[in-house]
C-alpha positions, 0 to 999 in steps of 0.5 A: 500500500502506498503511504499517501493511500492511508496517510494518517496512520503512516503519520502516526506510525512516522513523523507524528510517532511521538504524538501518537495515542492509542495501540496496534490497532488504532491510533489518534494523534494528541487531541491539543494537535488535532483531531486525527485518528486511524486503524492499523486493519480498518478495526472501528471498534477500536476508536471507541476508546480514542474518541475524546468525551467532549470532542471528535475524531476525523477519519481519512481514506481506508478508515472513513469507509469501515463501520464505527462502533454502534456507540459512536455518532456520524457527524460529518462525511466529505470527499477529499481530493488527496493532491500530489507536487512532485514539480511544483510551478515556479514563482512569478513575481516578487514574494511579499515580506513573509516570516518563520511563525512561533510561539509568539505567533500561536494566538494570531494563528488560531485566530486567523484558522478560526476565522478562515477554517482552513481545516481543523487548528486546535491548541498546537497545530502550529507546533506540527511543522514549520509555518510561515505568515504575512503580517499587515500593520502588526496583523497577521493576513496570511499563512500556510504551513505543514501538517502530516509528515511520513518518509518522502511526503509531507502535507501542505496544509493552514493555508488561509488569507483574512478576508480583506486580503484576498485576491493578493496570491498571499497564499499562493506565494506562502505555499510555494515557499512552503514547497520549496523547502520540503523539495529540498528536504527530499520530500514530495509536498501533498494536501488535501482539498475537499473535492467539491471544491473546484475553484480551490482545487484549479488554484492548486493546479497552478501551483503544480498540484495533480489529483492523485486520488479521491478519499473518504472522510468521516468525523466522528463522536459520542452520540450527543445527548438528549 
């Protein structure tokens, strides 16, 4: 099986190993990090104990299509578009004045996630990797960084520009430097989109991305109570 088939557990089992909660057959990554969990043999029986009491558990590929234990609640279903940049498109014109984000950085982060909702930014999501951002009159406008790692791919992913700076390829420009990093790691950079998005997804294309496949997802909880 290819890695990026069934990539939160091979980020589990690599590069999130030291995040990882849970035991041969299923797996969560630190809740304070994200909300991600997956099985070793597509065993949904397995998660019950990993689902946290007042929170969720997204479930991507392989594992989104196998039957959750009867006590666990459905909330959510998409189709993602799992994307691949072996030769990402070179820039075009100058990048804008852009920055390495840190601890210090952390509050404006969630905010601007909260605000945008480019996927879920818990607690610590910006301690996954490294992220970059662009800061207007000491307001942080822009940002992208990386998420799931594993050996040779690793995941583009908080990308999200505040609403009164679109249309700028802030974005854009923080992805490809993004990339660029990861290229010379020696790692492919992939993301995944929803699939219905279809303006997100051309925009991607410029940047040298190509579908690689179609993945379930599922979010799961406790049943919610009466």
């Amino acid at each position: 099986m290819h890695p990026l088939d069934h990539p939160v557990w091979h980020a589990l089992q690599s590069g999130w190993s030291a995040l990882a909660q849970g035991g041969d057959q299923a797996m969560r990554l630190d809740p304070r990090y994200g909300p991600f969990a997956a099985t070793a043999e597509g065993n949904g029986a397995a998660l019950h104990a990993l689902v946290p009491q007042d929170g969720e558990l997204w479930l991507v590929g392989r594992d989104a299509e196998i039957a959750p234990s009867p006590a666990l609640h459905v909330a959510r279903t998409a189709l993602l578009a799992q994307m691949v940049a072996p030769r990402p498109a070179p820039a075009s014109g100058p990048a804008p004045d852009w920055h390495p984000l840190g601890e210090e950085d952390a509050v404006a982060m969630q905010e601007l996630a909260l605000l945008t909702r480019p996927g879920p930014f818990r607690q610590l999501t910006h301690r996954l990797g490294r992220f970059i951002g662009v800061r207007e009159g000491g307001q942080l406008v822009a940002m992208a960084g990386e998420r799931m790692r594993m050996p040779g791919y690793t995941e583009v992913s908080g990308v999200c520009t505040h609403p009164d700076w679109r249309g700028r390829g802030l974005a854009g420009t923080l992805m490809r430097i993004v990339m660029q990093a990861m290229l010379e790691r020696g790692e492919t950079p992939f993301l995944h989109a929803y699939a219905a998005h279809d303006k997100t997804i051309a925009l991607y294309r410029t940047l040298g991305f190509e579908v690689r496949a179609e993945l379930p997802m599922i979010v799961i909880t406790h049943p919610p109570t009466a």
